[in-house]
C-alpha positions as CSV (number, residue, x, y, z in Angstrom):
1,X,22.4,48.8,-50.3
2,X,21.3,46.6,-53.1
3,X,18.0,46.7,-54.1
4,X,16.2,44.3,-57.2
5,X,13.7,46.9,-58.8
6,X,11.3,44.4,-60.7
7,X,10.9,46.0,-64.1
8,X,6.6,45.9,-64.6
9,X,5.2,46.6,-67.8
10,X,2.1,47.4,-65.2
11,X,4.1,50.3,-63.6
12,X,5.9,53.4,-63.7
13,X,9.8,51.7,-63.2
14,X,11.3,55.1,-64.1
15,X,10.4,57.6,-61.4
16,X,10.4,54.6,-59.0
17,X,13.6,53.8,-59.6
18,X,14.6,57.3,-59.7
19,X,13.5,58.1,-56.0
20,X,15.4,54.9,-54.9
21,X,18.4,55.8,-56.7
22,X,18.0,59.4,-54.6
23,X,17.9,57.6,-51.2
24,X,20.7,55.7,-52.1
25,X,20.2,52.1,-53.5
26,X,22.7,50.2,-55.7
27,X,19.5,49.5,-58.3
28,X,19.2,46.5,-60.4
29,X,16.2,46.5,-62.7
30,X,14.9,43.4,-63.9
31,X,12.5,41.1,-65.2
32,X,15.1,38.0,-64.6
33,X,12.9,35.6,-62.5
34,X,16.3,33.6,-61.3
35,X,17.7,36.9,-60.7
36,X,14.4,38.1,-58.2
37,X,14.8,34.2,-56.9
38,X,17.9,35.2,-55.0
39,X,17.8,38.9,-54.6
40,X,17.7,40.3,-50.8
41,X,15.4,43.3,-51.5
42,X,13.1,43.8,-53.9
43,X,10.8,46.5,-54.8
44,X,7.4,45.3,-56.6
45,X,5.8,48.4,-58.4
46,X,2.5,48.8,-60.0
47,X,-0.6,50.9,-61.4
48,X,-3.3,50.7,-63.6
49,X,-4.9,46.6,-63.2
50,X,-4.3,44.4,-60.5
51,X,-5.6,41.7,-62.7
52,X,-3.2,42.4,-65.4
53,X,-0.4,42.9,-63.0
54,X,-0.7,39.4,-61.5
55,X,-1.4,37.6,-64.9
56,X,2.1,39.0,-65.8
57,X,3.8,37.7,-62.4
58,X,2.4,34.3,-63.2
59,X,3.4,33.8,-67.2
60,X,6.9,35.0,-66.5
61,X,7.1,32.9,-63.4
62,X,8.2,36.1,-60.8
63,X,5.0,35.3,-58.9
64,X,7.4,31.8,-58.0
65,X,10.5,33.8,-57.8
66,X,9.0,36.1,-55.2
67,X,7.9,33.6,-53.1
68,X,11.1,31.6,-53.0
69,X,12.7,35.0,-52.2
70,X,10.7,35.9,-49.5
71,X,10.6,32.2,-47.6
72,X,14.9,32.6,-48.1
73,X,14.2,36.0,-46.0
74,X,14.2,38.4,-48.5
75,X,12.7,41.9,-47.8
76,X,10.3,42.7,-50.2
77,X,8.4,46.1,-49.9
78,X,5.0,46.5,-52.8
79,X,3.7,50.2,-54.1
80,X,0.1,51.0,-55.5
81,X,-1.0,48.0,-57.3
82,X,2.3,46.2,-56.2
83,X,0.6,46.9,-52.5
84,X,-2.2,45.5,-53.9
85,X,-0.6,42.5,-55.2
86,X,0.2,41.4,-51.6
87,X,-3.1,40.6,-50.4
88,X,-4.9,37.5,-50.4
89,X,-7.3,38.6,-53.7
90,X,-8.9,41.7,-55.1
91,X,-12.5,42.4,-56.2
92,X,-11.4,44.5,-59.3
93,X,-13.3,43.1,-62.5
94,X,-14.3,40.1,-60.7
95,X,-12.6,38.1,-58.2
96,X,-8.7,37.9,-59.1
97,X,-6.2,36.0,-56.5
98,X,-2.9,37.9,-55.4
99,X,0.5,36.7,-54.1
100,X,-1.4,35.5,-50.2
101,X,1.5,37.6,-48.7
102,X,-0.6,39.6,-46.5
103,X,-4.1,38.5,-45.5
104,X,-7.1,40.6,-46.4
105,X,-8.8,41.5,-49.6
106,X,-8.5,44.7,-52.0
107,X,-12.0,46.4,-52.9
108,X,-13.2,49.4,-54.6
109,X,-14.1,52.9,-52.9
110,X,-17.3,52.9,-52.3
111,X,-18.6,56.4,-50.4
112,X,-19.6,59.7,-51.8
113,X,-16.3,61.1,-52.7
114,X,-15.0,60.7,-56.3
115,X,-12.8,57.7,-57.6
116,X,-10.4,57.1,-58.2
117,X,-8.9,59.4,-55.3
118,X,-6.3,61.7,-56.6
119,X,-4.1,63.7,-55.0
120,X,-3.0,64.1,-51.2
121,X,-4.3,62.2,-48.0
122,X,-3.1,62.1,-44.8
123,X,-1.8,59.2,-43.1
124,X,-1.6,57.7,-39.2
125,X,0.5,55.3,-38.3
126,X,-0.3,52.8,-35.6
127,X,2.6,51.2,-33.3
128,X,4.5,54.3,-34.9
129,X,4.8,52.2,-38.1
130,X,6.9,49.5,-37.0
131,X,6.5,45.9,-37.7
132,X,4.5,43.9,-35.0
133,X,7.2,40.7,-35.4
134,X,10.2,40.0,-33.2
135,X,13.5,40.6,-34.0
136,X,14.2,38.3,-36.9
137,X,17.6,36.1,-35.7
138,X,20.0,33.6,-38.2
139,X,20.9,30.1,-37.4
140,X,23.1,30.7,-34.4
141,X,19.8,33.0,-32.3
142,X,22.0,36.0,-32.9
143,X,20.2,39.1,-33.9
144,X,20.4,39.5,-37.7
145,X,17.1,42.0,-38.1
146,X,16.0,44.5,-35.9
147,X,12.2,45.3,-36.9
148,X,11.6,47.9,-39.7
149,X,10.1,51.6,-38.8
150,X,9.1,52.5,-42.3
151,X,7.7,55.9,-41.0
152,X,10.7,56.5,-38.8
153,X,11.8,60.5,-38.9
154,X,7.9,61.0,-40.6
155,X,5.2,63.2,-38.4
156,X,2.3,61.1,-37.6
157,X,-0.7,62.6,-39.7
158,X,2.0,63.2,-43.2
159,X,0.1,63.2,-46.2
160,X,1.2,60.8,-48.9
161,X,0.4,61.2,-52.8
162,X,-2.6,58.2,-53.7
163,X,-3.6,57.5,-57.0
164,X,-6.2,54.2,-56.3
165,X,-9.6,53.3,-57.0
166,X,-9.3,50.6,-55.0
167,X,-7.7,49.9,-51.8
168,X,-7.6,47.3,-48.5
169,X,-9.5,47.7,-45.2
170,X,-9.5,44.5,-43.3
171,X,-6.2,42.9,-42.6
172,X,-4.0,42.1,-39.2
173,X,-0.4,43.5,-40.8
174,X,-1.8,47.2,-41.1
175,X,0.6,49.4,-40.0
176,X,-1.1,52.9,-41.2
177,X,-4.3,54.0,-42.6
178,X,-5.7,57.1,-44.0
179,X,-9.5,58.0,-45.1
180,X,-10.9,58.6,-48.0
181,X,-14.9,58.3,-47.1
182,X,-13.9,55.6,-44.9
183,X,-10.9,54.2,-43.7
184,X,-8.6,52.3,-45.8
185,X,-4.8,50.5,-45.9
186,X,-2.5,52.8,-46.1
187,X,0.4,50.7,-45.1
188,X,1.1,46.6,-44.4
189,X,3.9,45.2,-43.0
190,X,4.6,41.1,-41.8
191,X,7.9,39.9,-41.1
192,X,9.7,40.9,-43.7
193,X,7.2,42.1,-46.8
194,X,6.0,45.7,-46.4
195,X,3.1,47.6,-48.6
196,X,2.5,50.9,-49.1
197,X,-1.2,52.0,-51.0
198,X,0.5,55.4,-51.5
199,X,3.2,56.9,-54.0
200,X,6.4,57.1,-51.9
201,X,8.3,58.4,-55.2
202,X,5.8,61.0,-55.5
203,X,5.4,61.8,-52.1
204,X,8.2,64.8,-51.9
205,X,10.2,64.5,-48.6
206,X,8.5,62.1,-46.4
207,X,8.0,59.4,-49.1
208,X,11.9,59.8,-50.2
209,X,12.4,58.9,-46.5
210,X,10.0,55.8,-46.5
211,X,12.3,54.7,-49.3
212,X,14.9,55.6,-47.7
213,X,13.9,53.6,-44.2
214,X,13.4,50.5,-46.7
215,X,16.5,50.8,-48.6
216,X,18.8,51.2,-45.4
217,X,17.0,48.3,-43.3
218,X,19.3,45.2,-42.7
């Protein structure tokens, strides 16, 4: 399956793209707005500032590109900061707007435990992980997209590799969460544009299989 891996200056493209070449994927890596304009599924990385990260969707024109993908039915799945990137704005330095993919805002840790959170956490799925929108059809009503089950084959309560100081609480398209002195976002999904808080490519086994599930969804 072909997959557009956009190449980030705010991310680690390398092992990314290394784990998706593992489950399979036909990679193209690029920073080619016209090329993410018409791609089919795309893979939005990031880590380190969400601030940064968007400033650099916007002056090379992806953050257009993106959205002219994703209304032409393009699947789109975010990681870490690219997670991030989906919401409707984050509180990091400030008050900095994202992509309005997903609704809900992006806020810092704030409990006893030390942040950022390193390391391993577990995380539950609700509805099993599967989207909550129908069957996507084409012009004719057939069925063209049977609903995504990112988590499909995974053990409800895995734990996933996080490495986020920051994180989402409070939106409709969660899909999984996990706690780290509260409950956060683990995982989004609407329609077509999944997120995942965690480091799939990190993630041994189970996060290989979230790519995996990604990569081999019509």
């Amino acid at each position: 399956m072909n997959v557009t891996l956009i190449d980030s200056p705010v991310a680690n493209v390398a092992n990314i793209a290394r784990g998706l070449r593992e489950v399979g994927a036909e990679l193209s890596v690029t920073r080619d707005a016209a090329a993410i304009a018409d791609a089919r599924k795309i893979v939005l990385p990031g880590v380190g500032s969400f601030a940064t990260a968007m400033r650099w969707l916007i002056d090379t024109r992806i953050e257009v590109a993106l959205r002219h993908a994703v209304q032409s039915g393009a699947a789109l799945l975010g990681v870490c900061v690219g997670h991030q990137l989906l919401f409707e704005l984050s509180h990091e330095m400030g008050v900095t707007r994202g992509l309005g993919l997903i609704d809900g805002d992006v806020r810092k840790f704030d409990g006893p435990l030390p942040v950022p959170q390193i390391g391993w956490n577990r995380v539950t799925y609700s509805s099993g992980g599967q989207a909550r929108s129908p069957v996507r059809t084409d012009a004719t009503g057939e069925g063209a997209s049977p609903p995504l089950d990112l988590f499909e084959g995974i053990a409800d309560g895995t734990s996933f590799y996080f490495v986020n100081s920051y994180a989402a609480s409070n939106s409709t398209s969660e899909i999984a969460r996990a706690d780290y002195g509260g409950a956060f976002t683990a995982a989004v999904q609407r329609e077509r544009i999944v997120g995942v808080q965690f480091h799939p490519e990190k993630s041994s086994t189970a996060g290989l299989r979230v790519l995996r599930n990604f990569v081999a969804w019509k």
